[in-house]
DRENNU-79511 format. One line per 8 residues: number of its first residue (from 1); their letters; for each residue x, y, z of N, C-alpha, C. Coordinates in Angstrom, 3 decimals. Example, Ala and Ser with C-alpha at 12.3 -4.5 7.8 and 13.67 -1.06 7.14 Angstrom:
BEGIN
1	as	13.190,-5.690,7.800,12.300,-4.500,7.800,13.200,-3.300,7.800 | 12.850,-2.250,7.080,13.670,-1.060,7.140,12.900,0.030,7.870 $
//
This chain:
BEGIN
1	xxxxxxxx	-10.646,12.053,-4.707,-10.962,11.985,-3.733,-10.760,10.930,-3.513 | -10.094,13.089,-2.712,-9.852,11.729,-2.831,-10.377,11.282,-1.899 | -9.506,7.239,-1.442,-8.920,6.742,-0.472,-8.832,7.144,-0.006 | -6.697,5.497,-0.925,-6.596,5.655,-0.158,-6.324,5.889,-0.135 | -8.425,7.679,-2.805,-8.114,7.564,-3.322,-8.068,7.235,-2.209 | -6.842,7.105,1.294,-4.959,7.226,1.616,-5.577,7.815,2.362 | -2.577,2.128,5.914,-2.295,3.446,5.897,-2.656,3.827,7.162 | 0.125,-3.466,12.689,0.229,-1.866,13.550,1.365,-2.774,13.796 $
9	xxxxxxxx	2.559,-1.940,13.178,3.404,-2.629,14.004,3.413,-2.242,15.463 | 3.809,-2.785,16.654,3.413,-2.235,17.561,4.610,-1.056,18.286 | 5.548,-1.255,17.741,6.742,-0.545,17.804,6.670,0.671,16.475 | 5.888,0.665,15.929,5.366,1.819,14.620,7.045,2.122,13.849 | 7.703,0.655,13.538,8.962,0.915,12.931,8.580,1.132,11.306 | 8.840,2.405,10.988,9.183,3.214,9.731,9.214,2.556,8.784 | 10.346,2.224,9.229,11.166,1.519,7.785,10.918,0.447,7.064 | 10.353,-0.504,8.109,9.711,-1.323,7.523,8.497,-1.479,6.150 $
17	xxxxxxxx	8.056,0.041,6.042,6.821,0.490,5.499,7.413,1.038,4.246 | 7.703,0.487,3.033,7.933,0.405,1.999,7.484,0.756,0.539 | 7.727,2.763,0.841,6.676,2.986,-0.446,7.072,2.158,-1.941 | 7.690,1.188,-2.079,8.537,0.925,-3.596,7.778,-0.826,-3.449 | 6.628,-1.085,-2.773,5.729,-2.063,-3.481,5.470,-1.984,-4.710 | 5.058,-3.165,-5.593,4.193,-3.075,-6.439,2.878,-2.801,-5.982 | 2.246,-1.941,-6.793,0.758,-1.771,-6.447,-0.074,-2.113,-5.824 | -0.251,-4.008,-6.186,-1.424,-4.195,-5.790,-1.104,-4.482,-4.134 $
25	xxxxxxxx	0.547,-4.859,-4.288,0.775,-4.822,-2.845,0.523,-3.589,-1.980 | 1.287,-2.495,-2.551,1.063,-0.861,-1.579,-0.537,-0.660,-1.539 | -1.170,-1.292,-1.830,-2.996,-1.100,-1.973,-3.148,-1.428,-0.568 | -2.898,-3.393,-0.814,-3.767,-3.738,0.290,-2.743,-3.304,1.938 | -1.321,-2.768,1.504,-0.591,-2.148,2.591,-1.681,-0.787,3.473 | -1.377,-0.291,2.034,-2.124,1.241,2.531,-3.528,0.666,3.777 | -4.068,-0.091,3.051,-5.881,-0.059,3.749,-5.661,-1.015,5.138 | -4.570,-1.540,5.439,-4.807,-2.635,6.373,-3.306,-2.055,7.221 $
33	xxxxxxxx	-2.520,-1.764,7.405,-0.774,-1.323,8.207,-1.200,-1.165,9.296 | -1.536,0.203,9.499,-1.997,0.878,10.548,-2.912,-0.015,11.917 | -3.962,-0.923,10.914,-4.792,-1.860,11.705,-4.281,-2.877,12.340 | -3.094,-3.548,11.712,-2.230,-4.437,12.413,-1.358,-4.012,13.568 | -1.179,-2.539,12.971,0.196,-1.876,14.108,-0.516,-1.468,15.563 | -1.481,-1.034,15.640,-2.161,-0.825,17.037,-3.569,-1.514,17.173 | -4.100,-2.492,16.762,-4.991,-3.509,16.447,-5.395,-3.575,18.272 | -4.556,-3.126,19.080,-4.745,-3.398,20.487,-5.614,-2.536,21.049 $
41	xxxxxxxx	-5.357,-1.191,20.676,-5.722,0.407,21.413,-7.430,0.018,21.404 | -7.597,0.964,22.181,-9.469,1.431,22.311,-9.590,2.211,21.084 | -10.958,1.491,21.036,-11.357,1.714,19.321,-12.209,3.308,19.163 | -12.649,3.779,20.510,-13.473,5.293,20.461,-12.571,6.765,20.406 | -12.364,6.990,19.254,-11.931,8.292,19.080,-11.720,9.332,20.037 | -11.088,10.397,20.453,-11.192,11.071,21.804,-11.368,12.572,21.438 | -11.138,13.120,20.088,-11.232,14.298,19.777,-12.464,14.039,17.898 | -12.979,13.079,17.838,-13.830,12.980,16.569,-15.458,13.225,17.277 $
49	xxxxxxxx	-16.151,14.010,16.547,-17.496,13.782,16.697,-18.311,13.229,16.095 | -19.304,12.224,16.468,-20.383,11.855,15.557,-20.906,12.316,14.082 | -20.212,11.756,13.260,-21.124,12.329,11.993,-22.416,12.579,11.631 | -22.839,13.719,11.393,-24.541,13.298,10.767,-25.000,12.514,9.342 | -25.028,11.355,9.477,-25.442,10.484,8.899,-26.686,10.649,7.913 | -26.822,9.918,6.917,-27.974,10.319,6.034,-28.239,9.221,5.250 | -29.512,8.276,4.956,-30.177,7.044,4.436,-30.434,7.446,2.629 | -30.543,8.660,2.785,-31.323,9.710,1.776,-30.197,10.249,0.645 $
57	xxxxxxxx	-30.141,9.182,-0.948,-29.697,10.077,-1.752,-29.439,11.356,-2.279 | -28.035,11.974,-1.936,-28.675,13.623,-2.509,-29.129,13.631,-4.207 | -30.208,14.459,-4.743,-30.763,15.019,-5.912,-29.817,15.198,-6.516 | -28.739,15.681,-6.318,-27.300,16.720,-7.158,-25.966,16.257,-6.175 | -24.928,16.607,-6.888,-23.491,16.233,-6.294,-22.769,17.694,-6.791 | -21.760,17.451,-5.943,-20.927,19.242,-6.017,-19.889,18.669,-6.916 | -18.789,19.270,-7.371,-17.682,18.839,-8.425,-16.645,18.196,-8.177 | -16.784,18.224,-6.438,-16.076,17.719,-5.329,-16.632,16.955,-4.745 $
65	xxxxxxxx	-17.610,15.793,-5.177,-18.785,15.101,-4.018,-18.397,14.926,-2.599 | -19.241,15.387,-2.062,-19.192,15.566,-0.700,-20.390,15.568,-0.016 | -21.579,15.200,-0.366,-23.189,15.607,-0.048,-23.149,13.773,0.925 | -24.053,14.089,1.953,-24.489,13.020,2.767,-25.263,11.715,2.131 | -24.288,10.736,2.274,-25.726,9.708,1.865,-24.776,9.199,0.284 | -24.002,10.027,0.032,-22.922,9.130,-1.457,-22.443,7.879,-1.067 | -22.872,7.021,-1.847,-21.161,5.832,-1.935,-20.513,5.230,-2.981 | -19.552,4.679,-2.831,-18.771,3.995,-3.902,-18.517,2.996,-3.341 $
73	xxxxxxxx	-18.395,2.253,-4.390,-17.640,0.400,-4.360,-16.340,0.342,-5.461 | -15.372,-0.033,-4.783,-13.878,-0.531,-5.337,-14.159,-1.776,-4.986 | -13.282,-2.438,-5.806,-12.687,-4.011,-5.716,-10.677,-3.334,-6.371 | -9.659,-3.996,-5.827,-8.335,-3.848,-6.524,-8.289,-3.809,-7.923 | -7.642,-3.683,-8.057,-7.558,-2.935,-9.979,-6.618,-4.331,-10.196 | -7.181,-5.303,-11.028,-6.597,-6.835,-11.869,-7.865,-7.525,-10.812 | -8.617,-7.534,-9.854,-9.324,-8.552,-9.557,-10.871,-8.475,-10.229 | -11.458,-9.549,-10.014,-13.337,-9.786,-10.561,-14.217,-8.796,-9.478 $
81	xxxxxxxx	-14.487,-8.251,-10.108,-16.010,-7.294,-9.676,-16.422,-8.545,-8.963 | -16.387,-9.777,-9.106,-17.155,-10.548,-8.160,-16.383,-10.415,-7.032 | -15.417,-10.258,-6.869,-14.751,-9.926,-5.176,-15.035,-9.462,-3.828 | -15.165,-9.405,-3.080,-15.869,-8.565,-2.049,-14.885,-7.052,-2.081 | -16.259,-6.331,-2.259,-16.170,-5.038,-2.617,-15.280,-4.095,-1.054 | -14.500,-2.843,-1.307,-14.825,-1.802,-0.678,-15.932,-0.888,-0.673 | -16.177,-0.325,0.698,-17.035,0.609,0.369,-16.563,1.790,1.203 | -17.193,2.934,0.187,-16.460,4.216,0.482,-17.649,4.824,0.575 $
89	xxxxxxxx	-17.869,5.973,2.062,-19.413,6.679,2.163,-19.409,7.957,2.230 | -19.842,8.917,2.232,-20.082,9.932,2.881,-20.818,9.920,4.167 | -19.819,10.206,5.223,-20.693,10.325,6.377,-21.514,11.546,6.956 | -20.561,12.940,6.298,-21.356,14.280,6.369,-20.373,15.001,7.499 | -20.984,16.444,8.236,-20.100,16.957,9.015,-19.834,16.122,10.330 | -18.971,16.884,10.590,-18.329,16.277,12.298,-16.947,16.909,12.716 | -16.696,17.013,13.913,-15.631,17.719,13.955,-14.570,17.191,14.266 | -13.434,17.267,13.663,-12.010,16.849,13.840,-11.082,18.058,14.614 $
97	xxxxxxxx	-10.916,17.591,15.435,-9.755,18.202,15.671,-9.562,19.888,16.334 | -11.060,20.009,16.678,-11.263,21.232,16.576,-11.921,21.995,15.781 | -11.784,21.872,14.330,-12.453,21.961,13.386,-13.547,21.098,13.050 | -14.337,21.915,12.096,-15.539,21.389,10.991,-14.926,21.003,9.414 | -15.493,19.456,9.720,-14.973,18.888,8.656,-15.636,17.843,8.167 | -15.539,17.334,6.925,-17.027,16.641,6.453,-15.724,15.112,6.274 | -16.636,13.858,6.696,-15.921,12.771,6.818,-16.016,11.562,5.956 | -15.475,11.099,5.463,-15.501,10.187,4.667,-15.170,8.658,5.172 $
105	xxxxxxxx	-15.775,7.459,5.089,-15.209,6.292,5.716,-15.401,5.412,4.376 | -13.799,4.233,4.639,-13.971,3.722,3.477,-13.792,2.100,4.740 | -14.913,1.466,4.202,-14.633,-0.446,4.936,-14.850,-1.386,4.093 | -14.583,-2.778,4.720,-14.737,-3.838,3.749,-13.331,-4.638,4.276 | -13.452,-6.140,3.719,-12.170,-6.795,4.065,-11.073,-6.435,5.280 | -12.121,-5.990,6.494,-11.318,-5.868,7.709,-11.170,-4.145,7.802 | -10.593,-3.522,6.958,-10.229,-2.312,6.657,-11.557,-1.126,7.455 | -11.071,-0.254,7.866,-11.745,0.407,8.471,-10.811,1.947,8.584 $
113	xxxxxxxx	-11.360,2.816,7.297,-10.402,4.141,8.032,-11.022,5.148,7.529 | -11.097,6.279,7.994,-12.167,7.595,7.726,-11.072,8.899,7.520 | -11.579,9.563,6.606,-10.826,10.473,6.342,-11.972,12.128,6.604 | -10.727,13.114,7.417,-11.846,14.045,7.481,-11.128,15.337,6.649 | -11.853,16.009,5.971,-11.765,16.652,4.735,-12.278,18.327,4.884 | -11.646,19.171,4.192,-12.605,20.233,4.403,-12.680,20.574,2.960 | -13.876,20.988,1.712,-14.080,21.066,0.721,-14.894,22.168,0.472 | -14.707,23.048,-0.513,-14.924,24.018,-1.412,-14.841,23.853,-2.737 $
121	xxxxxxxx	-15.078,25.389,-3.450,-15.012,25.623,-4.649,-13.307,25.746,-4.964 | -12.833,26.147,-3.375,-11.308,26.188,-3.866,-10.210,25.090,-4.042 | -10.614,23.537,-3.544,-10.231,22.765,-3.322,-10.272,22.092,-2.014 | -9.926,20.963,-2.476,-9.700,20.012,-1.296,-8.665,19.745,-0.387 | -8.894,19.695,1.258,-7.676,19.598,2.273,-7.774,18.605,2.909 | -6.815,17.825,3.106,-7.085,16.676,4.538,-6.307,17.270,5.738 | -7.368,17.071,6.456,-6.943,17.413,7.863,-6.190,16.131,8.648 | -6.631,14.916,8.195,-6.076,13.821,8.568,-6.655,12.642,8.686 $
129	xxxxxxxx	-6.791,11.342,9.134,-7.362,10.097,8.891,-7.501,9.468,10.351 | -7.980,8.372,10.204,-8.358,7.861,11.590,-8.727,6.119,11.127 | -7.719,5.182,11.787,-7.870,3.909,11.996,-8.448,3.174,13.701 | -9.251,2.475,13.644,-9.208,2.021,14.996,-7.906,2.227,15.718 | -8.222,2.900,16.663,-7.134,2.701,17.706,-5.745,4.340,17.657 | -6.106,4.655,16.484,-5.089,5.701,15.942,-5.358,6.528,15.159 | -5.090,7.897,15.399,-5.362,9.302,14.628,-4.257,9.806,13.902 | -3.916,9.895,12.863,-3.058,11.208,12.280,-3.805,12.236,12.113 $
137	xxxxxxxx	-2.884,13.202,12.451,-3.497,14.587,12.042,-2.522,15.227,11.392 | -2.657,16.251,10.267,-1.740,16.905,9.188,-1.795,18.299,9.629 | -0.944,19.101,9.489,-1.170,20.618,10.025,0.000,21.119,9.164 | 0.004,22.255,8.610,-1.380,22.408,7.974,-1.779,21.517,7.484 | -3.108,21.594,7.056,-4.209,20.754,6.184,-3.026,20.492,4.650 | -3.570,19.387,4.699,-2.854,18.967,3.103,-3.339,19.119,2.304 | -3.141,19.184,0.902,-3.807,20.088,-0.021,-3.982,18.871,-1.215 | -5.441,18.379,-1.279,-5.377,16.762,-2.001,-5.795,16.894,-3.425 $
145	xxxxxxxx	-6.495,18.686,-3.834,-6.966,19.019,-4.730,-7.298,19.934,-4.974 | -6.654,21.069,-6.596,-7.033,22.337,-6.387,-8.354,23.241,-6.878 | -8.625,24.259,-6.802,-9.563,24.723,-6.880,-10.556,24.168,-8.569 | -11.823,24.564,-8.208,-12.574,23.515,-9.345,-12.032,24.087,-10.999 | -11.916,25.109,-10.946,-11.641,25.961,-12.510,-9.960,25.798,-12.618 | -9.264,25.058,-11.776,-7.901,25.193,-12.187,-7.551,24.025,-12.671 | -7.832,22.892,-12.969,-7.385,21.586,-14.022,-7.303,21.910,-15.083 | -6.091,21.357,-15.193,-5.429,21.729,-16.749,-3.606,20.677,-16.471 $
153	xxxxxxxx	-4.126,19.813,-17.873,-2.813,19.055,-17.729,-1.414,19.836,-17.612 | -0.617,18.864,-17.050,0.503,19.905,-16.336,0.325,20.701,-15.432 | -0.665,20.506,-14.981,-1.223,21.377,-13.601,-0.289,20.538,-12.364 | 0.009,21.197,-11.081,1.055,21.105,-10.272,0.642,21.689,-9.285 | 0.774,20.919,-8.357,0.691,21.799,-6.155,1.721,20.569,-5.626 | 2.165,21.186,-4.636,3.127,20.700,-3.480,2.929,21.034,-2.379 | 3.072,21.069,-1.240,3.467,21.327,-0.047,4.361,20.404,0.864 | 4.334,21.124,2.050,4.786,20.481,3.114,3.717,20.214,4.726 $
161	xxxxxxxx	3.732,19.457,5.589,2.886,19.485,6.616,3.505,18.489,7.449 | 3.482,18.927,8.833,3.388,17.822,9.898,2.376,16.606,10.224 | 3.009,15.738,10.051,2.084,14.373,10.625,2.243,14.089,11.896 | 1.298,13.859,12.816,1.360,13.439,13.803,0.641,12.665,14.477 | 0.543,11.639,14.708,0.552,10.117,14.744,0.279,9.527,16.260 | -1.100,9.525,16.993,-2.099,9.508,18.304,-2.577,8.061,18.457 | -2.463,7.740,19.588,-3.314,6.298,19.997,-4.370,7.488,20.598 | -5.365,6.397,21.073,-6.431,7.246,21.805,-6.435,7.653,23.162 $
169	xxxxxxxx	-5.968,7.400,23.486,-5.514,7.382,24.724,-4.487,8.660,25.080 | -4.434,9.684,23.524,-3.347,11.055,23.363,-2.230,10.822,23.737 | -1.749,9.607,23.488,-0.176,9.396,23.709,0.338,9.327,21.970 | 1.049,10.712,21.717,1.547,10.972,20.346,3.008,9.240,20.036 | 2.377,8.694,18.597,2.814,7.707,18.777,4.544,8.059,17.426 | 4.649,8.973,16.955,5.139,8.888,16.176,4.939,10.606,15.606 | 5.873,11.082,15.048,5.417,12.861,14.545,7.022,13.436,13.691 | 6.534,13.678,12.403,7.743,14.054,11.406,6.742,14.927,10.434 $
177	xxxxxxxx	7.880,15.086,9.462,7.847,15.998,8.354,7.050,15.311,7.375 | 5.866,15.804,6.392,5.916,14.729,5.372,5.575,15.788,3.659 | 6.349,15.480,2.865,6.425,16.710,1.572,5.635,16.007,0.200 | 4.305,16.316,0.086,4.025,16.111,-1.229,3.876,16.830,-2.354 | 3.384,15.923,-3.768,3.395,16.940,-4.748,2.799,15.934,-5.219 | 2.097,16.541,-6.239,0.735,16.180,-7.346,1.240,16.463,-8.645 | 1.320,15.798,-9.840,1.054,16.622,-11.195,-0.047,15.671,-12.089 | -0.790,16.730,-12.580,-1.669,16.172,-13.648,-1.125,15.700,-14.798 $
185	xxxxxxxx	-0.655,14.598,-15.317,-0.284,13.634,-16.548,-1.492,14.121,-17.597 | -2.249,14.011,-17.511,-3.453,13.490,-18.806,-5.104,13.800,-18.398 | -5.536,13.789,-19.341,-6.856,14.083,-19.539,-7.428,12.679,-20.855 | -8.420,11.820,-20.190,-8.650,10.829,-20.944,-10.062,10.139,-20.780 | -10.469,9.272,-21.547,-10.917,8.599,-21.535,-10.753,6.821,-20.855 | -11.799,6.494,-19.981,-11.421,5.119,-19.141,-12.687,4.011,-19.131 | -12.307,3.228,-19.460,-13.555,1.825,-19.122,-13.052,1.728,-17.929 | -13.755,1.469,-16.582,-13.930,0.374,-15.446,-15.169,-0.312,-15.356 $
193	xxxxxxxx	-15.144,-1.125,-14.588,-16.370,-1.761,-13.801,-18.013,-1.269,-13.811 | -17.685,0.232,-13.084,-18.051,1.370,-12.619,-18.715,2.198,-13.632 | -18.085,1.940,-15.533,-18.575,2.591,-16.054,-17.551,3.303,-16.833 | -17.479,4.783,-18.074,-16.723,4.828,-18.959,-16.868,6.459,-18.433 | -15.465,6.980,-17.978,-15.666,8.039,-17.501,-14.056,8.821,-18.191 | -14.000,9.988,-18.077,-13.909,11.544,-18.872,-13.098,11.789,-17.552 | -11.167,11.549,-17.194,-11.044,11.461,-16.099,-9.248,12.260,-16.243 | -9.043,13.263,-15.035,-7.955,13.592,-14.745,-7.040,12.607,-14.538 $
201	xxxxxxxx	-6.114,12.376,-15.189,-4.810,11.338,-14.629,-3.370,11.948,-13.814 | -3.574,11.846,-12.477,-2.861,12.570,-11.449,-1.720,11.794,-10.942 | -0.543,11.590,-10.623,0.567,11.407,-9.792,0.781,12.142,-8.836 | 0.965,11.495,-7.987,0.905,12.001,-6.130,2.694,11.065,-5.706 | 2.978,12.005,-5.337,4.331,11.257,-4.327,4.554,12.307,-3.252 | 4.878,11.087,-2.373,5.208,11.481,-0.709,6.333,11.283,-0.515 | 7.246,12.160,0.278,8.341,11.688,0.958,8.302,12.483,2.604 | 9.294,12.396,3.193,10.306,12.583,4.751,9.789,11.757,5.222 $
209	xxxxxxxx	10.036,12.218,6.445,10.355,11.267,7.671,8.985,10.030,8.034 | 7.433,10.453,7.932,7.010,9.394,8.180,6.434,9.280,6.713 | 7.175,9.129,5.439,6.780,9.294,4.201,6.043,8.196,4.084 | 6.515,6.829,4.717,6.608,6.087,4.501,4.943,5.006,5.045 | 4.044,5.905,5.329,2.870,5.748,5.977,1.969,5.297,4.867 | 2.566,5.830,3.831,1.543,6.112,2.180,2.503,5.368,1.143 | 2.037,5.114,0.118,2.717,4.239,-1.261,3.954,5.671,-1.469 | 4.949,5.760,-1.828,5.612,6.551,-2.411,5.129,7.573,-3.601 $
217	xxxxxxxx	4.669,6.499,-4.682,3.937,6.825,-6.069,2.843,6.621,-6.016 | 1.745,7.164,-6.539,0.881,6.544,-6.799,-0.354,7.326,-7.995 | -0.591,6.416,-8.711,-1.828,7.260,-9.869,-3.060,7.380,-9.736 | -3.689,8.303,-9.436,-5.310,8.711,-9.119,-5.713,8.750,-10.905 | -6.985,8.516,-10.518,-8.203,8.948,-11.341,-9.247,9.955,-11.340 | -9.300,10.980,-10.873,-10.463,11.662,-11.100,-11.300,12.083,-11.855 | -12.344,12.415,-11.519,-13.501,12.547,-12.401,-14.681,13.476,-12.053 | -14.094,14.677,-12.062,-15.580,15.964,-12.067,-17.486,15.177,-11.623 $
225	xxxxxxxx	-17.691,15.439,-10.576,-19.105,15.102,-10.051,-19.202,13.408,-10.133 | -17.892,13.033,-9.771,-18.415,11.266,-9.879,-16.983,10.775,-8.595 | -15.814,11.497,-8.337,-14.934,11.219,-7.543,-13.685,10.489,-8.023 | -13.406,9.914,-7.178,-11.992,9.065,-7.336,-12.400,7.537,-8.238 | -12.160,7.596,-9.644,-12.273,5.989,-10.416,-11.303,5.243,-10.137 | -9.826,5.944,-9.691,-8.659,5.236,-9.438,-8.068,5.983,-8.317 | -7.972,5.163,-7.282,-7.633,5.731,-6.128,-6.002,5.421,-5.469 | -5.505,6.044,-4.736,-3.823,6.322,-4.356,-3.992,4.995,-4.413 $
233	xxxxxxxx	-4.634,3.968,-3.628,-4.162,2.618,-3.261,-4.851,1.682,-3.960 | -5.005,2.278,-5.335,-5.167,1.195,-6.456,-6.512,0.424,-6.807 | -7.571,1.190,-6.342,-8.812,0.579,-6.521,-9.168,1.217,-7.444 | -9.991,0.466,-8.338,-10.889,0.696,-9.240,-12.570,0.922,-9.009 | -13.316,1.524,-9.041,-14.650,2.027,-9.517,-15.122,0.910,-9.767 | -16.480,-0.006,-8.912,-17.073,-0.809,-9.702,-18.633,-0.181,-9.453 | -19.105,0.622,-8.820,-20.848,1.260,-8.573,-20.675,2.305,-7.728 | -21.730,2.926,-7.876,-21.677,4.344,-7.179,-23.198,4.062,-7.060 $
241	xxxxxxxx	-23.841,4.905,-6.158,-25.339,5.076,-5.621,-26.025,6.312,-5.967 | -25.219,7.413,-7.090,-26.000,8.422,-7.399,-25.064,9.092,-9.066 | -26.118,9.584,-9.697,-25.625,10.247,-11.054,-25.130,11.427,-11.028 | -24.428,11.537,-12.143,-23.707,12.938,-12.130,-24.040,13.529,-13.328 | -24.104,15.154,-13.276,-25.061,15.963,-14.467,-23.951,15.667,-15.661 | -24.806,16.178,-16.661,-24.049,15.958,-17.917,-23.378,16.584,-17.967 | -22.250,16.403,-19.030,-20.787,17.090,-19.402,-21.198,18.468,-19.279 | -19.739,19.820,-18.848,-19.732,20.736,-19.056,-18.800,21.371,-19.659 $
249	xxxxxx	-18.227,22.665,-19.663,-16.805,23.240,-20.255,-15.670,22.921,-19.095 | -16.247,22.239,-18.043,-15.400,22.493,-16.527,-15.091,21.291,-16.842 | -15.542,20.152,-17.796,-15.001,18.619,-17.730,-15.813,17.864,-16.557 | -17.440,18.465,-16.684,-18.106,17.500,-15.952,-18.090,16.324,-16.826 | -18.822,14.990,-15.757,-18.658,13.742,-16.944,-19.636,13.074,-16.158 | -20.989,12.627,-16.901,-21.386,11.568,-16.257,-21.439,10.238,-15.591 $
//
């Protein structure tokens, strides 16, 4: 879960946007592009609704955390936990797009972008993301993770989906093809910051036409009832605000 795990010129030129960074560069690309490229637009959403918000730790987390009131803290993966942190929340439902969809916002160091999600037992979809000033929306829903009983290294999904790319103001700023694919590498053991976690090791690559919105490559971390330890745009896990049950046969991990 995924960023960024995932991002003004004001002319929104493509090419310029370079999935073949090194890392720590495509990181701080991913979390900050978008904010520079329309940094101008009105900052109030025109099709997002208010999230319901929550002060209140949930008791339990799903295998997919998604419960109101979660957060996480990243710092870049090579810098000091003393750094000024990201923070990643659960904001809860709200509707995107037409749909019901539960939202996620990750801020810190300027960065400001929310991702809205729809989650089950069958997996995870992004419907699309949202920076000040600018909406993508994916159609179909992109497919960021599969159902909870199907991990297993060498495990594999792909698709295809339209991006399409909104100031607020519903003037479509940009709209292409974009084709990903996932494969699970490994099943391992990890020290971070954050703690010593029991974690899927995933590869994600993007390509077409606005491929170029997202890192090309990039290696996730997941981790059954605890989320993303290593995220598309290279952050590392340094605290979380709630526990996760003990190990199961499903590869829970505390």
């Amino acid at each position: 879960m995924n960023a960024d795990r995932m991002l003004v010129m004001p002319s929104f030129s493509l090419k310029a946007m370079s999935g073949h960074m090194p890392i720590r560069s495509s990181a701080v690309w991913s979390l900050t592009a978008l904010t520079l490229m329309l940094g101008a637009c009105a900052p109030a959403p025109a099709q997002v609704s208010p999230p319901v918000q929550s002060s209140t730790v949930p008791a339990s987390v799903s295998f997919y955390p998604q419960e109101t009131g979660l957060n996480w803290t990243y710092v870049p993966e090579g810098e000091s936990t003393a750094s000024a942190p990201y923070l990643l929340r659960t904001l809860g439902p709200t509707v995107f797009e037409g749909q019901t969809a539960l939202a996620f916002q990750l801020t810190g160091r300027g960065a400001d972008q929310t991702w809205y999600r729809l989650i089950n037992s069958s997996g995870v979809r992004l419907l699309g993301f949202r920076k000040p000033g600018v909406t993508v929306t994916l159609s179909p829903a992109w497919t960021e993770a599969p159902a909870e009983g199907a991990w297993r290294v060498g495990l594999s999904w792909e698709g295809t989906t339209t991006a399409r790319v909104s100031s607020d103001d519903g003037k479509v700023q940009s709209e292409g093809t974009l084709r990903y694919r996932y494969d699970v590498q490994d099943r391992r053991r990890v020290n971070t910051p954050g703690g010593s976690f029991d974690v899927w090791v995933i590869t994600r690559q993007i390509s077409g036409e606005l491929g170029s919105l997202f890192p090309a490559a990039q290696q996730i971390w997941f981790a059954p009832f605890v989320g993303d330890v290593r995220t598309p745009e290279a952050l590392l896990l340094t605290a979380r605000n709630f526990a996760s049950p003990a190990p199961t046969s499903t590869g829970g991990q505390p």
